[in-house]
C-alpha positions in Angstrom: -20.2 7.0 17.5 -20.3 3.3 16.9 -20.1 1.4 13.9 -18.5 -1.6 11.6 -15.8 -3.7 13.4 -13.6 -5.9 11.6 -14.1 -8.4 14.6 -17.3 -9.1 14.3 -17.1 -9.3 10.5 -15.2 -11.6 10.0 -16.5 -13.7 13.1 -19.4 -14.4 11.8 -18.0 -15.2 8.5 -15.5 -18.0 10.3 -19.1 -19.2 11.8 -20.6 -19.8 8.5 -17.8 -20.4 6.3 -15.6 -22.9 9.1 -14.1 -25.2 7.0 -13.2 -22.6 3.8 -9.7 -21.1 3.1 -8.8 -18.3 5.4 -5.2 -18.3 4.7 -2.8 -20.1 1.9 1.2 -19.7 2.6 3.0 -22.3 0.5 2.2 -25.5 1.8 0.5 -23.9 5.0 -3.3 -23.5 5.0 -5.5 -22.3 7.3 -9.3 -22.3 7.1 -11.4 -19.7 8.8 -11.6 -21.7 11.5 -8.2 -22.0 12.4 -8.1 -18.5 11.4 -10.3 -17.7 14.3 -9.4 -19.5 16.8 -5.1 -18.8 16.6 -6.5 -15.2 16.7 -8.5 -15.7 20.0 -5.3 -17.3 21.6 -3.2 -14.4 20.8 -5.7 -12.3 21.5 -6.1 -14.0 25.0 -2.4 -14.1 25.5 -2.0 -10.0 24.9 -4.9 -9.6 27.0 -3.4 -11.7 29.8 -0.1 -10.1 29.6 -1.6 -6.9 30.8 -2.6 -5.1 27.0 -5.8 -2.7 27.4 -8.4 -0.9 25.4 -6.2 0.7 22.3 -2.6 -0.1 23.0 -0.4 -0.8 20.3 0.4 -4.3 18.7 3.8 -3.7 16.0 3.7 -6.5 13.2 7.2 -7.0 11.9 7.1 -9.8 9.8 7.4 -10.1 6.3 4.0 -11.8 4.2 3.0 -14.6 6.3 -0.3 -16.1 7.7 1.0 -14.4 11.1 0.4 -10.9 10.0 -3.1 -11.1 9.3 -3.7 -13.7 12.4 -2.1 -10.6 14.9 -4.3 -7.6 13.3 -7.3 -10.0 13.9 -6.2 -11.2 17.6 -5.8 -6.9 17.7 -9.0 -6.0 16.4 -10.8 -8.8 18.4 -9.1 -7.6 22.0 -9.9 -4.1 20.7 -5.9 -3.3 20.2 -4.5 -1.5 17.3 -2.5 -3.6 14.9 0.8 -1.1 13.9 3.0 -2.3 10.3 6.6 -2.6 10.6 8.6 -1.6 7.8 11.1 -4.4 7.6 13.3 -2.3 5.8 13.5 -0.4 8.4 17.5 0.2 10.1 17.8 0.5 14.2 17.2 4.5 14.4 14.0 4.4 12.2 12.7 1.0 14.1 13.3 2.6 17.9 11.7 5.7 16.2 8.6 3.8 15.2 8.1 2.0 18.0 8.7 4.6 20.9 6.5 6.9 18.8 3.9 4.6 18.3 3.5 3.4 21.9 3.9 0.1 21.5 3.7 -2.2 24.4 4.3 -5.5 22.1 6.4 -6.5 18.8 5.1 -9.3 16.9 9.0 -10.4 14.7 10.0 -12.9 12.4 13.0 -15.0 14.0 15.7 -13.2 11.5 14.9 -9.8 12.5 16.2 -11.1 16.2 19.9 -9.6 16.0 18.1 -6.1 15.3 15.5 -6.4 17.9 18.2 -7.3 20.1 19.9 -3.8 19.9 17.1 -1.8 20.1 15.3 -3.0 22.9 16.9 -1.2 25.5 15.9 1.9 23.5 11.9 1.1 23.9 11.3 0.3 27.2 7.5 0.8 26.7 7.5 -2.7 24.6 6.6 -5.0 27.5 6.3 -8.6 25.1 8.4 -9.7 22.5 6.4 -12.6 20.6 9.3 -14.3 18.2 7.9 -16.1 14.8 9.7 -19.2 13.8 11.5 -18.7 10.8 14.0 -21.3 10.6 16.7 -18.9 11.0 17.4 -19.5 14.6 16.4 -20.4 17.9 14.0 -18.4 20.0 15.7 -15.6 22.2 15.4 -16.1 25.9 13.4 -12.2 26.3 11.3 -13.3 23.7 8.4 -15.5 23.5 7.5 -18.2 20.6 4.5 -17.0 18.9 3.0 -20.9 18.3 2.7 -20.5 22.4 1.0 -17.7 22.2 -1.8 -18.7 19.6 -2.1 -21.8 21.6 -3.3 -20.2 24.7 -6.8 -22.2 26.0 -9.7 -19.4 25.5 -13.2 -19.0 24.6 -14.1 -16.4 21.7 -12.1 -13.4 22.9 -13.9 -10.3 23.4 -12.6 -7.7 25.7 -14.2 -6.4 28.5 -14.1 -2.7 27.3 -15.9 -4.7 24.5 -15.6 -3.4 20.3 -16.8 -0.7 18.2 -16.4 1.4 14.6 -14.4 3.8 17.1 -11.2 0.9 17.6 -8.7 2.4 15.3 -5.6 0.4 13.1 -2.7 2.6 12.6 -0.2 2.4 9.4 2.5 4.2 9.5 3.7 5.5 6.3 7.1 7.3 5.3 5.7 10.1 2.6 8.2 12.0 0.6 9.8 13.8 3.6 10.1 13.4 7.4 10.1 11.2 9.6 7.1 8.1 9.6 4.0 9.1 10.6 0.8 6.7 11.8 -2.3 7.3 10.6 -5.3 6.6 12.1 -8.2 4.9 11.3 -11.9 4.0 12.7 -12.6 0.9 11.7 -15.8 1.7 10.8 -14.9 4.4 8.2 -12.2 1.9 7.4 -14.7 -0.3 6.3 -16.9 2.1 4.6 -14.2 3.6 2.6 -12.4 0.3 1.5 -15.2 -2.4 1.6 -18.3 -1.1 0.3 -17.1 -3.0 -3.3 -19.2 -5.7 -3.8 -20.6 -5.3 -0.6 -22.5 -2.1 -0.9 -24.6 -3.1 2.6 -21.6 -1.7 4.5 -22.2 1.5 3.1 -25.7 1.4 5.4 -26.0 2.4 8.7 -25.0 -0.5 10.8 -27.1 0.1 13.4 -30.0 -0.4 11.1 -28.3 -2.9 9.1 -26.9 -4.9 11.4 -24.5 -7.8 11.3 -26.7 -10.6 10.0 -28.1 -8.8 7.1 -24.2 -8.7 5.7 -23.7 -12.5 5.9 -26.6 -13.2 4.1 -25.9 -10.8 1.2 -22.6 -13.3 1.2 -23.8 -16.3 0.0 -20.8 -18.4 -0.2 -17.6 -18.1 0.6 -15.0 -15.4 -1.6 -12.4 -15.8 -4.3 -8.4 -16.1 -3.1 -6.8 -12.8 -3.3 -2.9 -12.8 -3.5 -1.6 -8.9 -2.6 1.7 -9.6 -4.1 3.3 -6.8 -2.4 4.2 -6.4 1.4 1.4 -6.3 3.7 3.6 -4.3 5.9 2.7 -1.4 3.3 -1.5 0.2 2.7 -1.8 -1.0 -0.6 -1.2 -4.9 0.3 -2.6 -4.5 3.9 -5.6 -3.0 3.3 -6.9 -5.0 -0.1 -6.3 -7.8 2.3 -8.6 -6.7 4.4 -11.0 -6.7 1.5 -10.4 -9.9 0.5 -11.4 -11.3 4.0 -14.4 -8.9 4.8 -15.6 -10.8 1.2 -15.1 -13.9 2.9 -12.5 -14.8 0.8 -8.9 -15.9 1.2 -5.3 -14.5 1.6 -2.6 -16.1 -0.3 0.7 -14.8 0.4 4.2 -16.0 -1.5 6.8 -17.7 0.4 10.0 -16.5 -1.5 10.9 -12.8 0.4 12.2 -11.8 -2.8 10.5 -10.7 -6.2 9.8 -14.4 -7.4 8.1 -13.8 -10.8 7.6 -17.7 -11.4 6.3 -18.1 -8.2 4.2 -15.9 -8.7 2.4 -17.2 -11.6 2.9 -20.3 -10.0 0.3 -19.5 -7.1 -2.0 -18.0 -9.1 -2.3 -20.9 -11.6 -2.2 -23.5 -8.5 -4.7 -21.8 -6.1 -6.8 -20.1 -8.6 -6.0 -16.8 -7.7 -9.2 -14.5 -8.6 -8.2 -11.0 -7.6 -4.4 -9.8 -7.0 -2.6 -6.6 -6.0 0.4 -5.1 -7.1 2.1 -2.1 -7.1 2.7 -0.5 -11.0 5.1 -0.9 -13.4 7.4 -2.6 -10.6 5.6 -5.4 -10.3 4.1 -5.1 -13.8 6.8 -5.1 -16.4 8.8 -8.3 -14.6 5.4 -10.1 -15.1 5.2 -9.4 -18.2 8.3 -10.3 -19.0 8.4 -13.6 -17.9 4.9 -13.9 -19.6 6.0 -13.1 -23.0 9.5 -15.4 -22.5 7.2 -18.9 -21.2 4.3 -18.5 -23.4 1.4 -20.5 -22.8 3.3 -21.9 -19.6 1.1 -20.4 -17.0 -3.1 -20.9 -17.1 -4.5 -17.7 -15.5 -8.2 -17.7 -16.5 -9.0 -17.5 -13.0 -8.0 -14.2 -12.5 -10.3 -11.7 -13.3 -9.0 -8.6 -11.3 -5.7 -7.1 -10.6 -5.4 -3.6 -8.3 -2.6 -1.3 -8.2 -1.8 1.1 -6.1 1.0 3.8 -4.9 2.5 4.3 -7.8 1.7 5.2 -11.6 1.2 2.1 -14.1 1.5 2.4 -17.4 -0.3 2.2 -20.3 1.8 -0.4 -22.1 2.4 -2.3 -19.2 -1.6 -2.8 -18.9 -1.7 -3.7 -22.4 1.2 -6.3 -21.8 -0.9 -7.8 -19.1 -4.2 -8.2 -20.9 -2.5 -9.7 -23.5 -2.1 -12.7 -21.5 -5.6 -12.7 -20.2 -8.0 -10.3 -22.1 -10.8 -11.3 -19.4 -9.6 -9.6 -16.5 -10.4 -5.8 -15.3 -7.5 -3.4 -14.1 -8.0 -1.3 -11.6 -5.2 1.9 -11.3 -6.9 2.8 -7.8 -5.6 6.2 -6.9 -5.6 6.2 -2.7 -3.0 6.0 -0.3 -2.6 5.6 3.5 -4.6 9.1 4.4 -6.8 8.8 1.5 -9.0 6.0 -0.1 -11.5 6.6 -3.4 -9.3 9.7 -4.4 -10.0 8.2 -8.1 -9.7 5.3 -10.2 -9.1 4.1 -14.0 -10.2 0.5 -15.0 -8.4 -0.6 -17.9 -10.3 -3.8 -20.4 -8.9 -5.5 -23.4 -9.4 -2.5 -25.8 -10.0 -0.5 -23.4 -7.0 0.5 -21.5 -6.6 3.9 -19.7 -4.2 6.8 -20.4 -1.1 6.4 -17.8 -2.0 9.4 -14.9 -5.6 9.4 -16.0 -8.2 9.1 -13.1 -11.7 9.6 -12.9 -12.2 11.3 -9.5 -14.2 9.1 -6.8 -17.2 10.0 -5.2 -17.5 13.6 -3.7 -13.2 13.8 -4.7 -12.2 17.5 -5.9 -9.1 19.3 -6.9 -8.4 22.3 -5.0 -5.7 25.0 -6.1 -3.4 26.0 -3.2 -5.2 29.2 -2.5 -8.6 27.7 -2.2 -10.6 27.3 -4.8 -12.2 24.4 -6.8 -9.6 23.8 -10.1 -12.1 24.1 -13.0 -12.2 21.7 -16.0 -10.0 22.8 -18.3 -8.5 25.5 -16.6 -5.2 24.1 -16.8 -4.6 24.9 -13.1 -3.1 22.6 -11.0 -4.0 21.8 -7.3 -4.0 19.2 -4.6 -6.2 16.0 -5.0 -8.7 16.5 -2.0 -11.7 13.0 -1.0 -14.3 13.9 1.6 -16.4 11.5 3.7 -14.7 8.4 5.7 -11.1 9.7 6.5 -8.9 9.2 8.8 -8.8 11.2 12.0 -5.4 12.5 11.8 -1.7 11.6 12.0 -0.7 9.8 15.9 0.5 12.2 18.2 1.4 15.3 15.3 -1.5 17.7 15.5 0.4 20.2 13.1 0.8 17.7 10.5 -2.8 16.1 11.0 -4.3 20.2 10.6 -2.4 20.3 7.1 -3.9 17.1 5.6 -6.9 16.7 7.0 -8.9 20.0 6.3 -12.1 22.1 6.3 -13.3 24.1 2.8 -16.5 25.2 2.5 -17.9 23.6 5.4 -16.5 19.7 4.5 -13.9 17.8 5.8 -11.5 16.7 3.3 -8.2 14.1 3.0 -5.7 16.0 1.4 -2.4 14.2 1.3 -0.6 16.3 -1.5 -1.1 14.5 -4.5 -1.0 17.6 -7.6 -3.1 17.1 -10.7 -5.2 19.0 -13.3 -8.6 18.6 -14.3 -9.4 17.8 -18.4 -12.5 19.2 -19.5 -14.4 16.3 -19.4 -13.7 15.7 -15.6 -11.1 13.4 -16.0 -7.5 14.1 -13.9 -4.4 14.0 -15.0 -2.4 12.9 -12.0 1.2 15.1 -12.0 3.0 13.9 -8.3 3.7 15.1 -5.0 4.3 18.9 -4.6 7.0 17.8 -2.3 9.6 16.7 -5.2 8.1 18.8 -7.2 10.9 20.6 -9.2 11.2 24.8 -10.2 13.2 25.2 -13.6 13.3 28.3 -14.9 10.4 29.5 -12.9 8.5 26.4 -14.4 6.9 23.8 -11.8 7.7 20.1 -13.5 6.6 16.9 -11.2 8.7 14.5 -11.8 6.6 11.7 -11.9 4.8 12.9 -15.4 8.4 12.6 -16.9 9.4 9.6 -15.5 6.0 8.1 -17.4 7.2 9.6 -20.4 10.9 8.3 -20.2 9.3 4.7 -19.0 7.3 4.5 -22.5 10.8 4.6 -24.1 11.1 0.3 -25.6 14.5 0.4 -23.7 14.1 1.9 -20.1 13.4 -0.4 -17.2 12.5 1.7 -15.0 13.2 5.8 -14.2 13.0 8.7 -11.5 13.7 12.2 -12.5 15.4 14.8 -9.9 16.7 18.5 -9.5 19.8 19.8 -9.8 21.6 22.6 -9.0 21.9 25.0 -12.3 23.2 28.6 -13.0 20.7 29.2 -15.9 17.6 27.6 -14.6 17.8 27.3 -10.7 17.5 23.7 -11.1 17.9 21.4 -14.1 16.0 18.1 -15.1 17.9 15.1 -15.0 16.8 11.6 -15.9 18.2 8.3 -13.9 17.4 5.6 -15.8 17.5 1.9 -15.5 17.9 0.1 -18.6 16.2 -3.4 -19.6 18.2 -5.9 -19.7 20.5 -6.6 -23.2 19.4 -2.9 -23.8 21.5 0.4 -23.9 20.4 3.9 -23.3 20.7 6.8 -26.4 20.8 9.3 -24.1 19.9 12.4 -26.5 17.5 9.9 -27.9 15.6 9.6 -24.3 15.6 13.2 -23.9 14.2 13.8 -27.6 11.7 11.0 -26.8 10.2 13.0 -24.2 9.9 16.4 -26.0 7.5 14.1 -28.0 5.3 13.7 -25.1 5.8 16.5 -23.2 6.5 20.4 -23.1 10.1 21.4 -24.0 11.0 22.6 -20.7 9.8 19.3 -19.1 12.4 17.2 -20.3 15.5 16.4 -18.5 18.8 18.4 -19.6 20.9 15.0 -19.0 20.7 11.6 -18.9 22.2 9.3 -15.7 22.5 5.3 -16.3 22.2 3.3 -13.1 22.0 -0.6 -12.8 19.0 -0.6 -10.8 17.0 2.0 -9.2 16.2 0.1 -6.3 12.9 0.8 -5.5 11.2 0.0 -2.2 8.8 -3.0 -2.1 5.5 -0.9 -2.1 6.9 0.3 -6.0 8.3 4.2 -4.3 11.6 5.2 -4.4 14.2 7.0 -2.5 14.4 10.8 -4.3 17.0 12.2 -2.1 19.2 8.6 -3.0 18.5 9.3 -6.9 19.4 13.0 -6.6 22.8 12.3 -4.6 23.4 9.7 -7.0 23.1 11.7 -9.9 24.9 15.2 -8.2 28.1 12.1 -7.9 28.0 11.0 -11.6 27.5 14.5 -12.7 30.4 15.9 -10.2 27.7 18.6 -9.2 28.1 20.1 -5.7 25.2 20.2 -3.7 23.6 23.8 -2.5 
């Protein structure tokens, strides 16, 4: 099988759209152009340094213009670009890294202390290529990246040449084990992520072709800021959308969650489409909204995505408040699955939190195979046929439990639980992995944590298991107050029993300053749960 190539896409959009914005970092801009041609010298330089057909590129770098410019050089030398979580502590990154087979490590210059002690633990990883930071010099084993991009070369193509069968890999955490990297065609890639606004790519390429998609792009595409980490699906992969739309990438400069800067960019560069991730990202915005009205001019933007975690009804609300113009998308996908479902939220309009409408072929299927009926009440795992990935790097076991056959079709099935409302709709309920058994009862604890985050005085919440005589395990809230706010603690757990069955709300209530969650908006469970077994002075089973 052939197919679309990200290569060649984008290409021939840096042919016909040269001197437009590829790339916006602060003060640093790049147009396609530049875009292009750093990727060739990279591309040149791995190729040079010995890389062939489908080794493995890791990008550890936080957002910069140098993420995107390595998955092109990757994608052009027909190399598979690998994230990084920069999160990530020595055991996890040596883990990564041998797993993945890396034979180079793209890093940003303050990462070098770590990357120092764990090289000797990777031996496969042949090139170090060190990003100038401004946090310190370059290490002697490594080599600057700015050489690298300069390398002298014609347009790069390798001479194994490209095709819809290159893979990217993304390597995601889950709810338990260790990462795993899933991989990707390019061309179903493209055909499950793309085919918005550019419905060509859903054709056959073959009979399509190239040229027929840069004329259906007339001119070139709006900015798109993914405000969270690119080292995670949600901002990687709508940043792929943005530049197959010939569009551009803006990226912040402040590594931290800079609400002001924010709303700074979008004003400035005219921001047309941004991602975040939920309520993290959500509610700070709309904080600092509602405390500088009128400060912040966002009539440009007339889309903003989320992904990988549940955003709330209110928060939507908040947001259109500021700008009743713009559509919001609550895309439900994830790293093995894209077009699971979707709710797009309008001034007036705003969706129920959790409710999807299932995507395109998308079913719900009970864990003893069968289709969940509408209004059944039966609950089974969220399942999308069509372009998926092919399975899970180097874990055949894994890849045989997510990526299944029923009834003749080849599904996506990453474990996301939900029930289908009789008028199609789903009700998302969570991962069957946290899911918690009280009193014989099945809760998922994200449908409580929605219902506790409704409360006008919680920040943000997770609800876990405990151990418990009575019920086998017990609900408990930990919950993050807003700021200047306290918690009634019988008050939460009455405010739920509003909104949900009885049995479904917590027992007890845990305060915690912050609940820390990780930049892609998920959080640690097993953190939350040790946290509250300490508070409580429960001992673990």
């Amino acid at each position: 099988m052939s197919g679309w190539n990200y290569a060649e896409l984008w290409e021939r959009i840096a042919d016909k759209f040269g001197d437009a914005p590829a790339q916006v970092h602060g003060d640093r801009r790049y147009s396609w152009t530049d875009f292009d041609r750093r990727a060739d010298g990279l591309a040149r330089f791995l190729l040079e340094d010995g890389a062939v057909h489908q080794d493995k590129v890791a990008i550890y770098l936080y957002n910069a213009p140098e993420y995107l410019e390595t998955t092109f050089a990757c994608y052009k030398a027909g190399l598979v670009p690998v994230n990084t979580n920069y999160r990530y502590l020595d055991d996890e990154l040596a883990y990564l890294w041998e797993n993945a087979d890396a034979v180079a490590v793209v890093f940003h210059g303050c990462f070098s202390d770590r990357v120092e002690a764990v090289r000797d633990r990777v031996p496969q990883v042949r090139q170090w290529l060190w990003v100038d930071d401004g946090s310190d010099e370059c290490p002697e084993w490594a080599v600057p990246y700015e050489q690298a991009v300069a390398t002298e070369t014609e347009r790069v193509v390798a001479p194994w040449g490209r095709s819809g069968d290159d893979i990217l890999m993304i390597y995601t955490g889950g709810t338990t084990g260790m990462p795993k990297g899933v991989m990707w065609r390019q061309d179903d890639h493209i055909r499950a992520l793309c085919t918005t606004g550019l419905p060509i790519l859903a054709g056959e390429c073959e009979e399509v072709g190239y040229d027929a998609v840069l004329e259906v792009i007339a001119n070139p595409g709006v900015p798109g800021l993914p405000a969270c980490p690119l080292m995670h699906g949600t901002g990687w992969f709508t940043a792929n959308i943005y530049l197959t739309q010939a569009g551009s990438v803006v990226t912040l400069v402040d590594r931290s969650a800079n609400w002001e800067e924010l709303l700074d960019t979008v004003e400035k560069e005219k921001v047309g489409a941004m991602t975040i991730v939920g309520d993290a990202f959500a509610k700070p915005i709309v904080r600092c909204l509602d405390a500088n009205p009128g400060r912040w001019d966002l009539s440009s933007m007339v889309l903003i995505t989320s992904s990988g975690v549940m955003w709330s009804e209110g928060s939507k609300q908040g947001l259109l408040g500021h700008n009743p113009g713009m559509l919001l998308i609550d895309s439900f996908s994830s790293s093995e699955a894209i077009g699971l479902g979707q709710s797009v939220s309008a001034a007036g309009a705003e969706e129920k939190t959790a409710k999807f409408a299932l995507g395109t072929g998308a079913a719900v299927i009970t864990d003893d195979g069968r289709f969940v009926e509408p209004g059944s009440g039966e609950r089974g795992r969220v399942a999308v046929p069509g372009h998926t990935p092919i399975g899970y790097y180097k874990d055949p076991e894994k890849s045989a439990a997510t990526f299944i056959e029923h009834e003749g079709v080849r599904y996506s099935m990453p474990g996301d639980y939900a029930t289908v409302e009789a008028d199609g709709s789903i009700t998302l309920l969570g991962r069957g992995s946290v899911c918690i058994n009280t009193g014989g009862e099945k809760v998922f604890p994200e449908e409580v944590e929605e219902a506790l985050k409704l409360d006008a005085a919680v920040a943000d919440a997770v609800v876990v298991g405990v151990p418990d005589e009575k019920f086998g395990e017990a609900i408990v809230g930990v919950v993050e107050a807003l700021p200047g706010s306290e918690l009634d603690h019988e008050g939460l757990i009455a405010h739920v029993k509003e909104h949900l069955a009885h049995y479904k709300a917590p027992k007890q209530i845990v305060a915690i300053d912050t609940i820390g969650r990780a930049p892609n908006g998920k959080v640690d469970y097993k953190r939350m749960k040790a946290y509250a077994l300490d508070v409580l002075g429960i001992t673990a089973d």
